[in-house]
VOLOMI-807954 format. One record per residue (C-alpha): residue in three letters; x, y, z. Coordinates in steps of 0.25 Angstrom, whole numbers, plus 5000, padded with zeros to 4 digits. Layout:
# residues N
ALAXYZ ...
This chain:
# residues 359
UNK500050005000 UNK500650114995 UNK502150044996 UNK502450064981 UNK502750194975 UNK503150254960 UNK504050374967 UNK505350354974 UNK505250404988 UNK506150504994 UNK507050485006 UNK506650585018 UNK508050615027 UNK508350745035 UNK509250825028 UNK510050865042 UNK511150775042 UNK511150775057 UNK510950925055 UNK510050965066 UNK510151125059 UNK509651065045 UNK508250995046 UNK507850985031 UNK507450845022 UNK507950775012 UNK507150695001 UNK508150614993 UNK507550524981 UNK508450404978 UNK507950404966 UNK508550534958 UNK509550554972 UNK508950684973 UNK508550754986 UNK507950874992 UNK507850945006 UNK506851025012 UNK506551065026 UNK505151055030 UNK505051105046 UNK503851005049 UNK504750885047 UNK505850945056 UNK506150845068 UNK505050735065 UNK505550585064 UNK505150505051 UNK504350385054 UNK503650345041 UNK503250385027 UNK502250345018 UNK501450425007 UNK502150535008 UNK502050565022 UNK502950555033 UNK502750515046 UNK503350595058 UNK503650585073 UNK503950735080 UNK504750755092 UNK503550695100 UNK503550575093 UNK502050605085 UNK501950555072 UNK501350625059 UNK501250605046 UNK501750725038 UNK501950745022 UNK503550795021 UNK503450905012 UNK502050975017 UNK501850955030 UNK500550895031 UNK500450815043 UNK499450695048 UNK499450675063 UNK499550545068 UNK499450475081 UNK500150515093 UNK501150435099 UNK500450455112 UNK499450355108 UNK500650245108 UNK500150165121 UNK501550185126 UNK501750335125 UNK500750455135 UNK501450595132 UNK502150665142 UNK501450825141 UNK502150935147 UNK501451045156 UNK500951115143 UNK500550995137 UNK501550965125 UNK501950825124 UNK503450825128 UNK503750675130 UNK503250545132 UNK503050425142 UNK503350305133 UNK503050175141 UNK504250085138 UNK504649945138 UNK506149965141 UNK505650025155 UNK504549925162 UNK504749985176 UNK504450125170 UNK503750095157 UNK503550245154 UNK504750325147 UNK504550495147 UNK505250495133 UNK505250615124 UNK505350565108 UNK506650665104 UNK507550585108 UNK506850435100 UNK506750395117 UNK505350325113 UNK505850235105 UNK504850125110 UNK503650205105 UNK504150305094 UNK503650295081 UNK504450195071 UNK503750205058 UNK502350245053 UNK501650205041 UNK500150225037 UNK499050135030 UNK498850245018 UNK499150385012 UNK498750485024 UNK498450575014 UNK497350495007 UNK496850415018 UNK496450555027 UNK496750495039 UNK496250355037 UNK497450275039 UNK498250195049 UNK499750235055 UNK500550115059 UNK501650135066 UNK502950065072 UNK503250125085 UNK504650105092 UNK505850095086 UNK506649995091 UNK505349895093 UNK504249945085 UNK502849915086 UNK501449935078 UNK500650055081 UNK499350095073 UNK498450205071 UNK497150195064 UNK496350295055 UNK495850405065 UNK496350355077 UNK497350445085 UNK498250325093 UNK499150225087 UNK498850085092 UNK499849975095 UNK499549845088 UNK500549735094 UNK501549745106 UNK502249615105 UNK503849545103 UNK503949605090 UNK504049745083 UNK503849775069 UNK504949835059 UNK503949905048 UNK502549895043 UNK502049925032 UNK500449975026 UNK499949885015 UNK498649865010 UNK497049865016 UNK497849935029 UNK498549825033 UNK499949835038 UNK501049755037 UNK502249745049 UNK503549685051 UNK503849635063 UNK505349655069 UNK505449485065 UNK505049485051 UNK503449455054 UNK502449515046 UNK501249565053 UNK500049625045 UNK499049725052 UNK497749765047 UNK497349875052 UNK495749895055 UNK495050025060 UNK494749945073 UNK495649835074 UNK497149795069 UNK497349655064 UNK498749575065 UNK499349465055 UNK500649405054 UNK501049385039 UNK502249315040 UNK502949265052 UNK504349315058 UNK505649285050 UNK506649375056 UNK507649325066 UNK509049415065 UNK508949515077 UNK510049605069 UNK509749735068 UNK508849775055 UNK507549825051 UNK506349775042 UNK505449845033 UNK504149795026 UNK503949805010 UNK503149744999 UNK503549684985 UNK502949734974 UNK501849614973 UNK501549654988 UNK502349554996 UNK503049585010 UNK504449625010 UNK505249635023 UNK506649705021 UNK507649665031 UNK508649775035 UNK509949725043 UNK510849835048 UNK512249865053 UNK512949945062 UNK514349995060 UNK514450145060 UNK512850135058 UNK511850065055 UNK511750045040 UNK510949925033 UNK511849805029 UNK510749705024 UNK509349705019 UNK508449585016 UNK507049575010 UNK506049475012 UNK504749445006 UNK503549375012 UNK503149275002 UNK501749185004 UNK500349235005 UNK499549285018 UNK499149155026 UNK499949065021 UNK501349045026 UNK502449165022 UNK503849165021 UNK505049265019 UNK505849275006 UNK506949355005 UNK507049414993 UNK508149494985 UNK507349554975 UNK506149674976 UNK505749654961 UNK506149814958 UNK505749874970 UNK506349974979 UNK505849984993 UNK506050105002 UNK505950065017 UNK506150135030 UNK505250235039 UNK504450255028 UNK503450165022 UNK503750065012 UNK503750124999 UNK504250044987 UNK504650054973 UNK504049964960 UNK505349934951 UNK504450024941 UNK504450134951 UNK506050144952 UNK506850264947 UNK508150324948 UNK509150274959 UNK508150194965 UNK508450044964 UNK507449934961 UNK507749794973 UNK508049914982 UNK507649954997 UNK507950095000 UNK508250095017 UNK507750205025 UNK508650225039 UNK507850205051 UNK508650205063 UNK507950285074 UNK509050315083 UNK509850375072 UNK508550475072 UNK508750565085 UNK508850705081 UNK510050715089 UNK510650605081 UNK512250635080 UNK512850525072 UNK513050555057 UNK512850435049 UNK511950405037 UNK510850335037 UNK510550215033 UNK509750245020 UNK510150145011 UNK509650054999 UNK509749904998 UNK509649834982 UNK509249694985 UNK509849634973 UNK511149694976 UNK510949674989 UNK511649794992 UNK511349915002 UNK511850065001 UNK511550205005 UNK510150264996 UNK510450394998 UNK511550494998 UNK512250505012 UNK511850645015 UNK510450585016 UNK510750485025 UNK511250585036 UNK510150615043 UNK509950585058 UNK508350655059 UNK507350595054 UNK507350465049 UNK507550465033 UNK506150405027 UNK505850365013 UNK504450445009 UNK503750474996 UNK503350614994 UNK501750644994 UNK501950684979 UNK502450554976 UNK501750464985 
């Protein structure tokens, strides 16, 4: 559902190289390598967490999410993070919200942390990564938000059409890595072993199947992202990492679950994307059709977001590039997707999104 795309998107980083005096943007196309910057004052010190149609999704200093268009301003509220069954806000004399109480798990004999989100301390209920069921644009409202909450161990949160709380589906031993909207409003999730679970989401009730049963074992450090073939099959994209100077990606593996729902389903790792290229990260999946491929962009390729929150503070101080980087399948080769002066941005977290005029 709206995972293929005839326009190449743009990478979104901050343009301030660590910079705290410069606080403009950069676009960069892959396609043509050509990039512009531009400064808009309503994107100034709000975190990245998703895009998909042409909208971003943002987190402010206080953690509260919102949905904003990158080059007006137009904004969509949604939920408060003070609906999280975790999180009561912490008001000062005047009122203002200027901190939290975030009941923990790290602390049983006081469950309740006063944490304000400037410095990432609510990492166990923060914001992860928010996708939504259709275009806002069109849908005026009428649409879910799903949303992986914690960035270490992330869990599923929903909010329905017209409902202003986000509600937590499942607490249990595992935690999803991605999820991804397909079609009827059903939503496809990844869980941190390789399980697929598949959600439909009702007005007045959620319902939880597992497509395919777990398949991961190695406990090194990677990360997973959902995607589709171009005949609609489930991909998983397995990214392994290693850490010298930095973390940078050193292996990548796809999988695709083959087999039809009810019967028995199995992993293939496959080698081939049949033309695609697949852009993954923050944002939402978005894909390219062989047919749909121009310039510098590569058919068989996955183009890699960098996602690694603690790299993210605004008073980060190390000076490397991110990891943004393309991986060709049939070369079975990584390497950097953009020029280095791109990838030196500490604030926000780079994103793949599609302009509205191309969406």
């Amino acid at each position: 559902m709206g995972n293929f795309g005839k326009h190449t998107p743009f990478l979104l980083t901050a343009c301030n190289h660590n910079d705290k005096e410069k606080n403009g943007f950069t676009l960069y196309s892959i396609s043509d390598r050509l990039h512009f910057e531009f400064d808009e004052p309503f994107l100034h010190k709000k975190l990245f967490i998703g895009s998909q149609h042409g909208w971003l999704t943002v987190l402010d200093l206080h953690c509260e999410p919102t949905l904003l268009n990158p080059l007006t301003g137009e904004s969509i509220s949604l939920p408060s993070i003070t609906t999280f069954p975790k999180v009561r806000p912490h008001h000062s004399v005047n009122g203002n919200i200027i901190s939290y109480f975030c009941r923990t798990n790290y602390r049983p004999e006081s469950p309740f942390l006063d944490c304000t989100f400037d410095e990432c301390s609510g990492e166990e209920v923060t914001f992860k990564k928010v996708l939504l069921s259709s275009n806002p644009s069109i849908s005026s409202g009428n649409f879910f938000a799903a949303a992986l909450v914690g960035h270490v161990f992330s869990h599923l949160m929903i909010a329905k059409p017209g409902v202003g709380r986000w509600n937590l589906l499942q607490e249990k031993e595992y935690w999803y890595m991605d999820i991804m909207f397909c079609q009827d409003n059903k939503l496809i999730c990844l869980t941190n072993e390789g399980a697929i679970h598949e959600v439909e989401l009702k007005d007045d009730d959620f319902l939880i199947t597992e497509m395919a049963a777990p398949f991961i074992k190695d406990t090194s450090d990677f990360n997973m992202y959902l995607a589709l073939d171009s005949a609609g099959r489930i991909l998983v994209i397995y990214r392994t990492y290693e850490f010298i100077t930095r973390p940078e990606t050193s292996q990548v593996e796809v999988f695709r679950l083959s087999g039809s729902k009810g019967k028995k389903r199995k992993w293939e790792r496959i080698n081939s994307l049949d033309g695609q290229a697949i852009f993954v990260g923050t944002n939402a999946l978005i894909s390219l059709r062989k047919q749909d491929i121009s310039g510098e962009v590569k058919p068989d390729t996955i183009y890699f977001t960098d996602e690694w929150w603690d790299l993210a503070g605004d008073d980060e101080e190390v000076n490397w590039p991110r990891d943004i980087c393309a991986y060709d399948l049939m070369r079975n080769s990584i390497k950097p997707c953009c020029p280095e002066e791109h990838r030196r941005c500490s604030w926000p977290l780079p994103v793949w999104v599609h302009l509205p005029n191309h969406s």
